[in-house]
C-alpha positions as CSV (number, residue, x, y, z in Angstrom):
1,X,0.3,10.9,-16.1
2,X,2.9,12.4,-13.7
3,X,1.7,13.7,-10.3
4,X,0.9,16.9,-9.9
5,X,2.0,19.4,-7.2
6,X,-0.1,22.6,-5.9
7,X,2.1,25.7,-5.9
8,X,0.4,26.6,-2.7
9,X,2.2,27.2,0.8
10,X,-0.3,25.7,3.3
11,X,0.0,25.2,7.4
12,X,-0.3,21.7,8.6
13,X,-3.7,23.1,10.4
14,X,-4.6,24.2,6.8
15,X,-4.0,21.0,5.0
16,X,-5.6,18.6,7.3
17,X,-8.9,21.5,7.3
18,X,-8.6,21.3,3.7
19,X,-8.6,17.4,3.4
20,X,-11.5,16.9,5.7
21,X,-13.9,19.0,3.0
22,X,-12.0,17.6,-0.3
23,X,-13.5,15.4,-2.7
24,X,-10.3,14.4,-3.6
25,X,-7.4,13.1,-1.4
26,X,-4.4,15.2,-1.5
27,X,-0.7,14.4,-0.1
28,X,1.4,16.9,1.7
29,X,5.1,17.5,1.5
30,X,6.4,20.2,3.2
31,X,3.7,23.0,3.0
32,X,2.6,21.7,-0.6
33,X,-0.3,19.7,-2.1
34,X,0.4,16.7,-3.8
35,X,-2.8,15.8,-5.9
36,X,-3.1,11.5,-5.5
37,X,-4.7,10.2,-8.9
38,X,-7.4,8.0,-9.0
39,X,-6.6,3.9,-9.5
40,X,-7.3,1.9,-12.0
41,X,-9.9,-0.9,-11.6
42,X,-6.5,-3.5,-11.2
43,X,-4.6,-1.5,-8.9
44,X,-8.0,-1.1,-6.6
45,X,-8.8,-5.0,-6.6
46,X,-4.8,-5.7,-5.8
47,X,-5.2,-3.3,-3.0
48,X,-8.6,-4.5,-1.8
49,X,-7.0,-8.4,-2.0
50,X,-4.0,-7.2,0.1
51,X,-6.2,-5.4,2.9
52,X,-8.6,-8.5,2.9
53,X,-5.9,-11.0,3.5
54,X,-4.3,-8.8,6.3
55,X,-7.7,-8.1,8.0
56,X,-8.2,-12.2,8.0
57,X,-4.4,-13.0,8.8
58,X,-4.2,-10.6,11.7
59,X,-8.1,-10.2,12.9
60,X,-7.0,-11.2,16.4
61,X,-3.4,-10.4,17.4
62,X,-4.1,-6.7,18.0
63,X,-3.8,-4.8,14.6
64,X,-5.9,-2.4,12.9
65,X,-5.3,-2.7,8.8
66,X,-6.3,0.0,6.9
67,X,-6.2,1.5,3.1
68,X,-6.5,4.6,1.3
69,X,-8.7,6.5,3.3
70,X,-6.7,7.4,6.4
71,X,-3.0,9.5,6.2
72,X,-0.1,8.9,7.9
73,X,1.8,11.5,9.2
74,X,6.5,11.6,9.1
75,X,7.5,11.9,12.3
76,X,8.8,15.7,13.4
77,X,8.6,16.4,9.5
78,X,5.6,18.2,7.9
79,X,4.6,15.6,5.9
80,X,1.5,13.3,5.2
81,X,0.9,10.1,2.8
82,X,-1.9,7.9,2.2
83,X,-0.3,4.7,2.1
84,X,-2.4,2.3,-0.2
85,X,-3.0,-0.4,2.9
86,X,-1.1,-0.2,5.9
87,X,-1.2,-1.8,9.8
88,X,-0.7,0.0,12.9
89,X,-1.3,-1.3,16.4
90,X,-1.8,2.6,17.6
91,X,-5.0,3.1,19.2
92,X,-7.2,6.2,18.0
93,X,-9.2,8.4,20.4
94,X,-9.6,11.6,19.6
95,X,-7.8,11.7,16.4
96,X,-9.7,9.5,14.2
97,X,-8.1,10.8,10.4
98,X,-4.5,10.2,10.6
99,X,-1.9,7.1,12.1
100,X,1.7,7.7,13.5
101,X,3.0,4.5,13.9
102,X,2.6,2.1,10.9
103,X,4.4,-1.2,11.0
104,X,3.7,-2.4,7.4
105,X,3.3,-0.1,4.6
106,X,2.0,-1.4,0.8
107,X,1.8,0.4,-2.2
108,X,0.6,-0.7,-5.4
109,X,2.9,0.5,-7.9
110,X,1.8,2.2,-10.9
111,X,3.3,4.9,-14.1
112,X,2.0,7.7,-12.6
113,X,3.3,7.0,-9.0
114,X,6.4,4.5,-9.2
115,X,9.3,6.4,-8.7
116,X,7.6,8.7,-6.1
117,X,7.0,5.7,-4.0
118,X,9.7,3.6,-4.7
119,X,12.5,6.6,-3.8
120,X,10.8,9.8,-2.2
121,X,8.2,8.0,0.1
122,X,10.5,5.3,0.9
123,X,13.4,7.6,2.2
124,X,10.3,8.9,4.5
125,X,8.9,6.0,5.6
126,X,12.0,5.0,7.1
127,X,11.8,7.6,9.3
128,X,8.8,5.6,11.3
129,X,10.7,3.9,14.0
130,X,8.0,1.7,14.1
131,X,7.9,0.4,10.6
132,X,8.9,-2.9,10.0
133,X,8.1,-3.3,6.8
134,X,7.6,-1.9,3.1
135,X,5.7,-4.1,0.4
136,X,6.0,-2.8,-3.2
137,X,3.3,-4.9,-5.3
138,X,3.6,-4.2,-9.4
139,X,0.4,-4.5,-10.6
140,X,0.6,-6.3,-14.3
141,X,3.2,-8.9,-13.7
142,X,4.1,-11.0,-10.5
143,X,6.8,-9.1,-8.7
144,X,6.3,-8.3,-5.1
145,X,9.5,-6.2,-3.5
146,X,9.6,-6.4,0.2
147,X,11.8,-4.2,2.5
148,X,12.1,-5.2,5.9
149,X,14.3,-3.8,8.7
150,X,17.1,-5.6,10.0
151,X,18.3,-3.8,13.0
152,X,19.5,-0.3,11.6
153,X,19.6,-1.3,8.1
154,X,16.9,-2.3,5.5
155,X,17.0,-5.5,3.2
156,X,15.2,-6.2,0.2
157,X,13.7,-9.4,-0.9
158,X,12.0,-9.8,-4.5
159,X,9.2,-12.4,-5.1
160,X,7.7,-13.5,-8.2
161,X,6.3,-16.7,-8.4
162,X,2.4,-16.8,-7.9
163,X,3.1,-19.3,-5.4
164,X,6.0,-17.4,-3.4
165,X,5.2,-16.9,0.1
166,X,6.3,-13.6,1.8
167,X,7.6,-14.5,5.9
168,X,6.5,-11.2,7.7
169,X,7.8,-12.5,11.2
170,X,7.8,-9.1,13.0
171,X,3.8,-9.4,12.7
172,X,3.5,-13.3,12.7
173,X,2.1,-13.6,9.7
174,X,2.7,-14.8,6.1
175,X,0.9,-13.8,3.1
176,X,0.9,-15.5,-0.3
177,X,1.6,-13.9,-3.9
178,X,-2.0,-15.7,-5.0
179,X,-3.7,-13.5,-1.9
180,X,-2.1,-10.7,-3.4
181,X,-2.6,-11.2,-7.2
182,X,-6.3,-13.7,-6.7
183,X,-8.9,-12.6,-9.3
């Protein structure tokens, strides 16, 4: 099932109104509504194992980890995403519903959302000066893509053996393919 736009032009005032009553969580790309589809039952236990292993791996070095729930917003661009898990060190006050500063963003691939986040969120993403890294988990077989930043630039390392470890050094951390896939 593709995603499905909303023809509508909205304010970012609007939108964020508008998400705070939905039942259902809604993207936003320059003035228009992106409906996000519900998961299936494997790609909400993948995401839950991924946010449970970062909560445990970085419970005391300073970072919040977080999934689903809470939007991120581009920097200087009208545009909002709900990341499937990320981590932020940003502290929130008064703003309490969306994050500026991610510094590791997952997404649990599936039909319906693949090439949306592998190509148009990614090109976005990269616009947070403070993201250091981009995990793209497939959810039926063992393949783990992870972009990290390397200065200006951004490398790409593929993992697929359940006992692969993936290094994420910026946050001093590492976090196994079993965590991941366990279950």
């Amino acid at each position: 099932m593709p995603l499905i736009t909303r023809d509508i032009e909205l304010s970012e005032e609007e939108y964020i109104r508008l998400e705070q009553e939905s039942d259902i969580r809604h993207e936003f790309v320059n003035g228009k509504l992106i409906d996000m589809p519900g998961e299936s039952l494997l790609h909400n236990h993948i995401t839950s194992n991924i946010l449970i292993a970062l909560k445990m791996l970085l419970r005391e070095k300073g970072f919040s980890v977080f999934m689903e729930g809470i939007k991120i917003k581009v920097p200087v661009e009208p545009k909002y995403y709900y990341p499937d898990v990320f981590v932020t060190r940003e502290l929130f006050s008064a703003n309490r519903f969306i994050a500026f500063q991610p510094e590791l963003i997952a997404e649990v691939l599936s039909e319906s959302t693949r090439k949306y986040d592998t190509v148009d969120k990614f090109i976005n993403y990269q616009k947070f000066t403070s993201l250091q890294y981009y995990l793209l988990v497939e959810p039926s077989v063992t393949l783990v893509q992870l972009f990290y930043r390397e200065g200006d630039d951004w490398e790409m390392r593929s993992y697929t053996n359940i006992t692969d470890i993936v290094k994420l050094d910026a946050l001093g951390i590492e976090l196994t393919l079993k965590e991941i896939y366990e279950g």
